[in-house]
C-alpha positions as a Markdown table, in Angstrom:
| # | Residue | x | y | z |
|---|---|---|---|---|
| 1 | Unk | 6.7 | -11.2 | 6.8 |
| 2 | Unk | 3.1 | -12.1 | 6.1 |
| 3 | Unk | 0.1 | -11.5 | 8.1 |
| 4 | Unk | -3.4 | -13.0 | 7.4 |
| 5 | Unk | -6.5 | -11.6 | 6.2 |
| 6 | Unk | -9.5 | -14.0 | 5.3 |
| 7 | Unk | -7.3 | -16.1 | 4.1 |
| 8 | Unk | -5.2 | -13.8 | 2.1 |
| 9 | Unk | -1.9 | -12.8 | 3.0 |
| 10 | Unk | -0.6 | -9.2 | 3.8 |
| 11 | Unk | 3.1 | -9.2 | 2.5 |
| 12 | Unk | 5.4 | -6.9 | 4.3 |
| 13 | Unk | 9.0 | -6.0 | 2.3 |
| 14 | Unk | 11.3 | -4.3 | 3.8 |
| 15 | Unk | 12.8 | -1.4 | 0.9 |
| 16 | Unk | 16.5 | -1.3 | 0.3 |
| 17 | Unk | 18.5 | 2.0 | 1.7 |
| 18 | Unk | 19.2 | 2.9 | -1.8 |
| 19 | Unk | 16.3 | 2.6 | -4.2 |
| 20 | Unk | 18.5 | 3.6 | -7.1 |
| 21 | Unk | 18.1 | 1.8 | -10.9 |
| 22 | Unk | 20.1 | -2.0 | -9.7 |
| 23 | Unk | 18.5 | -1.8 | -6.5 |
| 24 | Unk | 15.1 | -0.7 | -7.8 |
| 25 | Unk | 15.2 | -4.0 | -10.4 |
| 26 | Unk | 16.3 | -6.3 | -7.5 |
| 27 | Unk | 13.6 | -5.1 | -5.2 |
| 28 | Unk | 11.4 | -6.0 | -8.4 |
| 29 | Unk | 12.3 | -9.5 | -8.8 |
| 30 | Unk | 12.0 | -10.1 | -5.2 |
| 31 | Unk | 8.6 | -8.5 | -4.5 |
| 32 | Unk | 6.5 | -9.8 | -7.6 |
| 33 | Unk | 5.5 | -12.7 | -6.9 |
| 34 | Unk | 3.7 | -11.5 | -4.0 |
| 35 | Unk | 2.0 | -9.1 | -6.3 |
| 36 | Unk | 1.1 | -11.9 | -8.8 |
| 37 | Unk | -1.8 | -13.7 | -6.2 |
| 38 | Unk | -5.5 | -12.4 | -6.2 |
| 39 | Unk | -6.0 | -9.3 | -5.0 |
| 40 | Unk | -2.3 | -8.8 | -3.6 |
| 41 | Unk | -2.0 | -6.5 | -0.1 |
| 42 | Unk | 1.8 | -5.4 | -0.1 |
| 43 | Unk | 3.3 | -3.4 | 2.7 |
| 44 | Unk | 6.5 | -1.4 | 2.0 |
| 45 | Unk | 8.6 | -0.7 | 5.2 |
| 46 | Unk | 10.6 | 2.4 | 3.8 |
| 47 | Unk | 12.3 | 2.7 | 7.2 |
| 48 | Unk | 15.8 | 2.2 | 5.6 |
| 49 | Unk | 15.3 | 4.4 | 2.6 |
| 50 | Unk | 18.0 | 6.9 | 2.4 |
| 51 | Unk | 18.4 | 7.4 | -1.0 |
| 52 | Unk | 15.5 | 7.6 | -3.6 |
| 53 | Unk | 15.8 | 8.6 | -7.2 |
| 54 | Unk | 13.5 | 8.1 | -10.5 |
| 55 | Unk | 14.1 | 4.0 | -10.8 |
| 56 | Unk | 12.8 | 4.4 | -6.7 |
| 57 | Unk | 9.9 | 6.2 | -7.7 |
| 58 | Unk | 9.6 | 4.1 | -11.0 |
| 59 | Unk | 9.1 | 0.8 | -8.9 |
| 60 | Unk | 6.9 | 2.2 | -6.3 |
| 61 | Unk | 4.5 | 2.7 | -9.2 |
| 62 | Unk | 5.2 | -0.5 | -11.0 |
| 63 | Unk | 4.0 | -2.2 | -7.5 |
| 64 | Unk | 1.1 | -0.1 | -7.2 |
| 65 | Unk | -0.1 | -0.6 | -10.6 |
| 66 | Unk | 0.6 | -4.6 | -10.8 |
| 67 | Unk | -1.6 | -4.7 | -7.1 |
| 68 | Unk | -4.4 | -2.5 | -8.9 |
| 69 | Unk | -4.3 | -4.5 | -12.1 |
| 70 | Unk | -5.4 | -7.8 | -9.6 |
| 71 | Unk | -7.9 | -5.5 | -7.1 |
| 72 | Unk | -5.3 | -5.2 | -4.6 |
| 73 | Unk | -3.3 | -3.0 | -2.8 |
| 74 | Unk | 0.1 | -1.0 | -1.8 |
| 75 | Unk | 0.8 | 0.9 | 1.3 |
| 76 | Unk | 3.9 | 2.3 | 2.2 |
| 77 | Unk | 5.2 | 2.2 | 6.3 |
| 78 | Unk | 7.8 | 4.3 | 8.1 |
| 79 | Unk | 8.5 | 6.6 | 5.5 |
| 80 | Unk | 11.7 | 8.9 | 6.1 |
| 81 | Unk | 11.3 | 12.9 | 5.7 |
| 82 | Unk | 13.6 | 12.8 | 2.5 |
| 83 | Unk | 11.8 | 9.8 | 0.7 |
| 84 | Unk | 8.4 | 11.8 | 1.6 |
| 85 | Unk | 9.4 | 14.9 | 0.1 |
| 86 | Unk | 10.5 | 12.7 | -3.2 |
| 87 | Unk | 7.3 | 11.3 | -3.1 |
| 88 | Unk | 5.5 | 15.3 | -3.1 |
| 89 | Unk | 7.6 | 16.5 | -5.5 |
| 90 | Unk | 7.3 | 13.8 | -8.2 |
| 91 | Unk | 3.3 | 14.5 | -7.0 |
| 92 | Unk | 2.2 | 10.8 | -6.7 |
| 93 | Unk | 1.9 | 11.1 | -3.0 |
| 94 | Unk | -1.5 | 11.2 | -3.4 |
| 95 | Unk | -1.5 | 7.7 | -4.5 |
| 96 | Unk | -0.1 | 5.8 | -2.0 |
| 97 | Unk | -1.5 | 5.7 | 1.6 |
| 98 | Unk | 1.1 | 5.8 | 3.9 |
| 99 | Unk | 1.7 | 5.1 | 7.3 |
| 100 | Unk | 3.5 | 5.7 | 10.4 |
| 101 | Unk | 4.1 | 2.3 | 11.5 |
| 102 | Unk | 4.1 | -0.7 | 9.6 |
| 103 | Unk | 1.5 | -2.4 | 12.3 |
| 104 | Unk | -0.4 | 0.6 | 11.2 |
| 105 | Unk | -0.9 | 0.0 | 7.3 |
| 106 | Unk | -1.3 | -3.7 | 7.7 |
| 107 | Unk | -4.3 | -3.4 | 10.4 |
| 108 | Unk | -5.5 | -0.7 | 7.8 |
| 109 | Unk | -6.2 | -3.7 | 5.5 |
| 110 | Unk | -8.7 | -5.0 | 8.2 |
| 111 | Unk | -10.7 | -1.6 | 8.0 |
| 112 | Unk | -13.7 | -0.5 | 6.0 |
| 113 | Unk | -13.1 | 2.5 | 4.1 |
| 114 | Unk | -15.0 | 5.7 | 5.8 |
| 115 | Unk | -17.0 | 6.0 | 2.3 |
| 116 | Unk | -18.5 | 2.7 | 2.8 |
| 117 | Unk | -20.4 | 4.6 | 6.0 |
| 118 | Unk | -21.5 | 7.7 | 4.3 |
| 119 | Unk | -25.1 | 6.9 | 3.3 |
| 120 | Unk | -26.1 | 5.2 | 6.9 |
| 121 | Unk | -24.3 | 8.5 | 8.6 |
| 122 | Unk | -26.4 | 10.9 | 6.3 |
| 123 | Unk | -29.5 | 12.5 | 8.7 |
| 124 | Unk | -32.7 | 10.5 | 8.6 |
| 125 | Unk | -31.4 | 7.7 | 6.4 |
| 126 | Unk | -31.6 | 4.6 | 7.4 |
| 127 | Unk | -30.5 | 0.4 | 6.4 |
| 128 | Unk | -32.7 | -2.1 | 7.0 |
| 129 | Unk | -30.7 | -5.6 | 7.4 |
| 130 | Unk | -31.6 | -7.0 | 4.6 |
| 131 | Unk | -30.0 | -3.5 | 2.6 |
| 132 | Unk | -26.8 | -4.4 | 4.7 |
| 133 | Unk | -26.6 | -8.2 | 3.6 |
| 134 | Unk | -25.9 | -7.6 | -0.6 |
């Protein structure tokens, strides 16, 4: 499934049940040439994942880091209890944003980050249109 921003495509990929050391290679092959383009935007439905070892984990960082390497970007959608507390305990939660739905993490590739706002939202500063324009 692919979805369209400025001309760039946000991939969705639907995770196998079992993210186990076969699987995790077969997910591989299947998802990299989506993370080969220009600044690849890859959402990964984890609503099927029941079973998540360290080749599960392994690949989730493979993707991430591949996306990175070409200023892109991974989110994970629908991600079960179990898979989340995988995630927490091998600590690289932090490194994925993840979302409830997967309409939610591909409209997140539409938004500005909050960060981009924090000098205009500071008191008394202000952005003159030409400041906004570069």
């Amino acid at each position: 499934m692919e979805n369209m921003i400025a001309g760039r495509p946000v991939v969705v990929k639907q995770l196998p049940e079992k993210l186990s050391l076969e699987q995790s290679r077969m997910f591989f092959c299947e998802v990299e040439p989506s993370l080969t383009a220009d600044r690849p935007r890859l959402v990964l439905d984890c609503s099927r994942v029941r079973e998540l070892d360290n080749a599960g984990v392994q690949v989730l960082l493979h993707c991430l880091e591949e996306a990175m390497k070409r200023n892109g970007d991974v989110k994970l959608a629908s991600l079960p209890p179990a898979a989340a507390e995988i995630l927490e305990l091998t600590r690289i939660d932090s490194l994925f944003e993840v979302f409830e739905s997967i309409r939610d993490a591909v409209n997140s590739f539409y938004q500005l980050p909050a960060y981009a706002f924090e000098h205009v939202l500071e008191p008394g500063s202000s952005i003159s249109a030409s400041e906004g324009a570069t």
